[in-house]
NUMAR-74648 format. One record per residue (C-alpha): x, y, z; residue number from 1. Coordinates in pm, whole numbers. Each point is the difference from the previous one (the first is absolute). Layout:
<atom><c1>X</c1><c2>Y</c2><c3>Z</c3><pos>NUM</pos></atom>
...
This chain:
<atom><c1>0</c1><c2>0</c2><c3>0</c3><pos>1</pos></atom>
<atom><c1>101</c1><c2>346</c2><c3>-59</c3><pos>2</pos></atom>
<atom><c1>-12</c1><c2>302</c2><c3>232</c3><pos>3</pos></atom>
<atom><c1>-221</c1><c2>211</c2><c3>-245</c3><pos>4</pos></atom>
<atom><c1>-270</c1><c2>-268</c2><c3>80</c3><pos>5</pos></atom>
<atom><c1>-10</c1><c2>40</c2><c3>367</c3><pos>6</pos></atom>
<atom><c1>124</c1><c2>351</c2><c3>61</c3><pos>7</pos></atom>
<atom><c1>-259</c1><c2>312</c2><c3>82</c3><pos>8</pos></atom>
<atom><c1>-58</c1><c2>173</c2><c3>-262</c3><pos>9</pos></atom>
<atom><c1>-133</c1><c2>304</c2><c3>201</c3><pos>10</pos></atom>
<atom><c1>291</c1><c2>196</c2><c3>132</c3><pos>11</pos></atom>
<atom><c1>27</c1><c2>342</c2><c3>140</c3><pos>12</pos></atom>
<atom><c1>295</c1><c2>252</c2><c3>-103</c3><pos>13</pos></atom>
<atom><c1>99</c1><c2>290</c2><c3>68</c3><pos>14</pos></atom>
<atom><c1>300</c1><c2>256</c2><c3>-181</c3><pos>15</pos></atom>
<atom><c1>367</c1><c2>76</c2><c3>184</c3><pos>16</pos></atom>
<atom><c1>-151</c1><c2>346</c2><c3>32</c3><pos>17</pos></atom>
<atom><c1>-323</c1><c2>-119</c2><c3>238</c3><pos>18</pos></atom>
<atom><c1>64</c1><c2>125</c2><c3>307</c3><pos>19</pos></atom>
<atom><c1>27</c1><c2>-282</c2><c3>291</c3><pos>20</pos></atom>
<atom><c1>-288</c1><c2>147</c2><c3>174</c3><pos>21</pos></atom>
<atom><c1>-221</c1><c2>-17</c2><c3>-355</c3><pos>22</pos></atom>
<atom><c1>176</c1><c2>-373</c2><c3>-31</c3><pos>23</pos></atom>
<atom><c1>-153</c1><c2>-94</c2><c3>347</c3><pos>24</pos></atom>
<atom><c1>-387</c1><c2>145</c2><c3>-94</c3><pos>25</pos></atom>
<atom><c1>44</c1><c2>-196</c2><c3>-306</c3><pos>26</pos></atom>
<atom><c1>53</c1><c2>-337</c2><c3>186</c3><pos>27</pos></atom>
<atom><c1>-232</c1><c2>121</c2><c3>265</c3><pos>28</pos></atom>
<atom><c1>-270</c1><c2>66</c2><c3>-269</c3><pos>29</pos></atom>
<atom><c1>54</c1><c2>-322</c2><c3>-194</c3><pos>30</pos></atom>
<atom><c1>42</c1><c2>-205</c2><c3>300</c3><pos>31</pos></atom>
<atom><c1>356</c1><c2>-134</c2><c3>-121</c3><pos>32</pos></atom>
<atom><c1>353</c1><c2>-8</c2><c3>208</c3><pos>33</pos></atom>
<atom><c1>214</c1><c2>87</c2><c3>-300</c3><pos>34</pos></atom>
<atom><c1>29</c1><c2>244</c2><c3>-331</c3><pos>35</pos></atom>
<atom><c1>131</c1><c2>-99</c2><c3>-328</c3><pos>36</pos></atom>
<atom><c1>239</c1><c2>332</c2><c3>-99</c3><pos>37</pos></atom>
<atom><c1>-8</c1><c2>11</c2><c3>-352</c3><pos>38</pos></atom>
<atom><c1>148</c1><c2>216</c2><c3>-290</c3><pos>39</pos></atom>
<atom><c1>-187</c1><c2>75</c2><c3>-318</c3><pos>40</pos></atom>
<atom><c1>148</c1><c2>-154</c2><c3>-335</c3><pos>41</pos></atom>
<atom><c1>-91</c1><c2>-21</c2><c3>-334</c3><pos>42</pos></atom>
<atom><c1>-358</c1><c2>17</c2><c3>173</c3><pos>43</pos></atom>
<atom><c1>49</c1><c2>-284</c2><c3>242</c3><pos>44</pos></atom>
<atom><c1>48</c1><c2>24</c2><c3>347</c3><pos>45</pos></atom>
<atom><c1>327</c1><c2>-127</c2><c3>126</c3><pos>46</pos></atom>
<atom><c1>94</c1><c2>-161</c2><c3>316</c3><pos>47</pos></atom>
<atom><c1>305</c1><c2>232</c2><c3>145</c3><pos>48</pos></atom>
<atom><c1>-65</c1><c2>-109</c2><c3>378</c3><pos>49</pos></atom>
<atom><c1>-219</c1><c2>-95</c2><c3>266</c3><pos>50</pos></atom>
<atom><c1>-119</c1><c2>196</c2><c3>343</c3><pos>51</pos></atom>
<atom><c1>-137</c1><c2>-169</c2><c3>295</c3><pos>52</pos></atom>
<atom><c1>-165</c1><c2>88</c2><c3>290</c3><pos>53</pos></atom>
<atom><c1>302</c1><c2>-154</c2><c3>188</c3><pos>54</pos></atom>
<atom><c1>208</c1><c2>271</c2><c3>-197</c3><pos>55</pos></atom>
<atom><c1>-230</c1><c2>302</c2><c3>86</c3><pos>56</pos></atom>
<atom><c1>25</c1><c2>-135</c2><c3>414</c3><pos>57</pos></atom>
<atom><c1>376</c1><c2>-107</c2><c3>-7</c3><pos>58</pos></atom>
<atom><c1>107</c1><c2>282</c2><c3>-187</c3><pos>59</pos></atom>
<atom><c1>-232</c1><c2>319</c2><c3>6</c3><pos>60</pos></atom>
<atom><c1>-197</c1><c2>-54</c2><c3>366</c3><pos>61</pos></atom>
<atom><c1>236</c1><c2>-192</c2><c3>199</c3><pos>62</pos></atom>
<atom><c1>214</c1><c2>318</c2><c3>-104</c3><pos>63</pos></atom>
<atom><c1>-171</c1><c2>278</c2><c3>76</c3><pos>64</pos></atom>
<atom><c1>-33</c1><c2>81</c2><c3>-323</c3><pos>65</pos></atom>
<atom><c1>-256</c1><c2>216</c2><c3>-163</c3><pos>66</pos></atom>
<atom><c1>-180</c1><c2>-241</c2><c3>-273</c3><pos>67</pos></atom>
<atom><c1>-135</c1><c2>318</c2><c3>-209</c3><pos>68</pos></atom>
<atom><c1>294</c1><c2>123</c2><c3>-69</c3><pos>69</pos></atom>
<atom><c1>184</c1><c2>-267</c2><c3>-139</c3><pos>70</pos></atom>
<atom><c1>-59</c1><c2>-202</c2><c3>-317</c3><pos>71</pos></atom>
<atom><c1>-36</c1><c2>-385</c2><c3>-7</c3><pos>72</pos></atom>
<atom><c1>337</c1><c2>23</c2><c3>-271</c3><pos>73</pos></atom>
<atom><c1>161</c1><c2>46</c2><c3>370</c3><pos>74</pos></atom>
<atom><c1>-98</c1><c2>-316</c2><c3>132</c3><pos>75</pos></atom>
<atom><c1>-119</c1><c2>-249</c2><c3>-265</c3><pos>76</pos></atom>
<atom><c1>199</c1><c2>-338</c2><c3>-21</c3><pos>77</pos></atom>
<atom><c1>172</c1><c2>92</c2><c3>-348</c3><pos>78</pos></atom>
<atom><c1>182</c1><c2>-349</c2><c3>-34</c3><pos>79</pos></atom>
<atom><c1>-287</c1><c2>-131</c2><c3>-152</c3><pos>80</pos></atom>
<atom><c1>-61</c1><c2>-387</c2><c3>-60</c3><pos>81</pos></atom>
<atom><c1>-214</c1><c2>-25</c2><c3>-273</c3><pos>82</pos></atom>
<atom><c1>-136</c1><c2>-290</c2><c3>-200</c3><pos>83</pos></atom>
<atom><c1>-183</c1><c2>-75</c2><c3>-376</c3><pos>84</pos></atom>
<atom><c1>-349</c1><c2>-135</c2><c3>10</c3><pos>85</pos></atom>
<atom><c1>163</c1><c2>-335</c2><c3>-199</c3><pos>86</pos></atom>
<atom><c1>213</c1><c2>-96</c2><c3>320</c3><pos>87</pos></atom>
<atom><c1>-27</c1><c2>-272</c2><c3>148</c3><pos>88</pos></atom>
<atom><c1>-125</c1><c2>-20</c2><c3>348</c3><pos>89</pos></atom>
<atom><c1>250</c1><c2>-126</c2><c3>162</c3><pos>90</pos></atom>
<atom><c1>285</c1><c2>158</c2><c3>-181</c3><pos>91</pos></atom>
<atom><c1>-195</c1><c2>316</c2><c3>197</c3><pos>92</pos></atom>
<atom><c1>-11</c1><c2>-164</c2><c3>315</c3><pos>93</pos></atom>
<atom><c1>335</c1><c2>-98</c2><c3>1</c3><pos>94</pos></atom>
<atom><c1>92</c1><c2>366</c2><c3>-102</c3><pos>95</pos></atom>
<atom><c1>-205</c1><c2>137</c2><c3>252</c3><pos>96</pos></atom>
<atom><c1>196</c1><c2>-219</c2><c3>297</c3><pos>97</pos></atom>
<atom><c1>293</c1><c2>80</c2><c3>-117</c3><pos>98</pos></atom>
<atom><c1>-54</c1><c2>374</c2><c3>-3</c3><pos>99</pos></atom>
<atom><c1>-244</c1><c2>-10</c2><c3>328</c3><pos>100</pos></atom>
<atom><c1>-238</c1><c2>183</c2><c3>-184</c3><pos>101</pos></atom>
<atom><c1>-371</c1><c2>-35</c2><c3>81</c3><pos>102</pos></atom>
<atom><c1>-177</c1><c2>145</c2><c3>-331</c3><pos>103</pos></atom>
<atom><c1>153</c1><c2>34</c2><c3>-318</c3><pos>104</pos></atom>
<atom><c1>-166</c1><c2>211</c2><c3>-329</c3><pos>105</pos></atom>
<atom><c1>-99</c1><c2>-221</c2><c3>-260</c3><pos>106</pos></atom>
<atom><c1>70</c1><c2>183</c2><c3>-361</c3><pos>107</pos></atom>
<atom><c1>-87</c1><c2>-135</c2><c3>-355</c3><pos>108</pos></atom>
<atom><c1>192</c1><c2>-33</c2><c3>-346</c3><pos>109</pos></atom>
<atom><c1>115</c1><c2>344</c2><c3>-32</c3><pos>110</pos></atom>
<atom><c1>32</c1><c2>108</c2><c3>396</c3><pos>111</pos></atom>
<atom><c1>-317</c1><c2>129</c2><c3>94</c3><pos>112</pos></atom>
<atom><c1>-126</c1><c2>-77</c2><c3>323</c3><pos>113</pos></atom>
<atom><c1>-315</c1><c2>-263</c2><c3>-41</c3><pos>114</pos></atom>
<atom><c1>-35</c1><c2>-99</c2><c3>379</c3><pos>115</pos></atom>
<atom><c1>174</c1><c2>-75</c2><c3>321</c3><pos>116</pos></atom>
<atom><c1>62</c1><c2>-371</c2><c3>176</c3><pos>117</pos></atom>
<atom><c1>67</c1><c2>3</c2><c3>361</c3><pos>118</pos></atom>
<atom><c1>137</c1><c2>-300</c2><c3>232</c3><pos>119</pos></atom>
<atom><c1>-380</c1><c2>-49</c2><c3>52</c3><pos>120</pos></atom>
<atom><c1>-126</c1><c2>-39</c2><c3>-310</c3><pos>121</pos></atom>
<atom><c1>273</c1><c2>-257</c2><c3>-7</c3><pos>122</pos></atom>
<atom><c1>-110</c1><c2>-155</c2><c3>273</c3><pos>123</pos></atom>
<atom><c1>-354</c1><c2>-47</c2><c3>-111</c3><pos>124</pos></atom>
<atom><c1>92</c1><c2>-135</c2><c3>-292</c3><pos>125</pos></atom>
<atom><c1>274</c1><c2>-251</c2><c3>194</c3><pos>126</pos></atom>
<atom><c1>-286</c1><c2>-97</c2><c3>200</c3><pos>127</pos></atom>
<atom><c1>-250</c1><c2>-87</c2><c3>-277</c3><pos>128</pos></atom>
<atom><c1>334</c1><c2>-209</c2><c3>-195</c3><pos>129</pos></atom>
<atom><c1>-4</c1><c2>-185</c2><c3>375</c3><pos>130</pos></atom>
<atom><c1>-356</c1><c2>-45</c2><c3>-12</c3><pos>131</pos></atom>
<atom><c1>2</c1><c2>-208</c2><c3>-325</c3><pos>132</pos></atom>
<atom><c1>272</c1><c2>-173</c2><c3>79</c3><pos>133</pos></atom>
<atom><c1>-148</c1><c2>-102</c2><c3>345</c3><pos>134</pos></atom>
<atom><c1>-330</c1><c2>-130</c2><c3>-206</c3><pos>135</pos></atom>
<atom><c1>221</c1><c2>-242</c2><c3>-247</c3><pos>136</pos></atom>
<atom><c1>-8</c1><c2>-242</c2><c3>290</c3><pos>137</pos></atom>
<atom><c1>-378</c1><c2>-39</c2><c3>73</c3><pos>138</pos></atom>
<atom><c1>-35</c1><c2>5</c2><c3>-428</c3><pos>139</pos></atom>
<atom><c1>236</c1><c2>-277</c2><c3>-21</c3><pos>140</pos></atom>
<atom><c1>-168</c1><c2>-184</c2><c3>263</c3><pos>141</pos></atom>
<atom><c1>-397</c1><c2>47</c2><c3>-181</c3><pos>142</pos></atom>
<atom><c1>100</c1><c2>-100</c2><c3>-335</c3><pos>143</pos></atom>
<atom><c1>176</c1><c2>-318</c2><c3>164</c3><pos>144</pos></atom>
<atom><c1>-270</c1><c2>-102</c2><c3>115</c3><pos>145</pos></atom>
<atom><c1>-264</c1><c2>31</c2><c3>-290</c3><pos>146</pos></atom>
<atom><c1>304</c1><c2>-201</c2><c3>-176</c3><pos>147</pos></atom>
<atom><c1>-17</c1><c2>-284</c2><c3>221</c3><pos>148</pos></atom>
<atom><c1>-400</c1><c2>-18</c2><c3>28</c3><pos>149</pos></atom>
């Protein structure tokens, strides 16, 4: 399976020039823990970084800091892992472990961002991959029997 299959396709983003405090109404008003910062190219938005509500705590809050007057470019994670919708899942995963990163921007053919997977969209899907495979047993087990009635 490929990533652009399970990843969510409705993301939230926000421009280097948002300012933090505008970056936290826009997760407050989607109800979402992260932004998508994204440049404009050739008419596509493009993943540049990622701003968290860890971020805006850690290093705005926790600081002192006044969130209006300084722009999410200030704080956004800008060594982005991205992947292509045509990945493979656990190519990602792996990826994702090795970097200890929680979400990643999912982008298509030519680097527009189409979606974002996070570790628990990747955990959903784990679990239903765990599910089927737990239900091979019982399967085997019915269509033994019909064979030997």
């Amino acid at each position: 399976m490929n990533i652009g299959e399970i990843c969510t396709t409705q993301t939230v983003t926000c421009t280097r020039d948002e300012t933090v405090q505008g970056a936290a109404l826009l997760m407050r008003k989607h109800h979402v823990g992260d932004l998508i910062v994204i440049d404009q190219a050739d008419g596509q938005p493009v993943p540049v970084g990622i701003v968290t509500d860890r971020d805006i705590v850690v290093s705005v809050i926790a600081l002192g800091l006044d969130p209006a007057g300084l722009q999410v470019d200030d704080i956004m994670s800008d060594d982005l892992l991205s992947c292509r919708e045509a990945d493979d899942v656990y190519e990602t995963i792996e990826h994702m472990r090795l970097r200890g990163i929680r979400r990643v921007p999912v982008v298509n053919s030519a680097g527009g961002l189409s979606g974002i997977v996070s570790a628990d969209d990747l955990l959903e899907f784990l679990a239903e991959e765990m599910g089927d495979l737990s239900r091979i047993s019982a399967s085997g087990q019915a269509h033994e029997k019909r064979a030997r009635h």
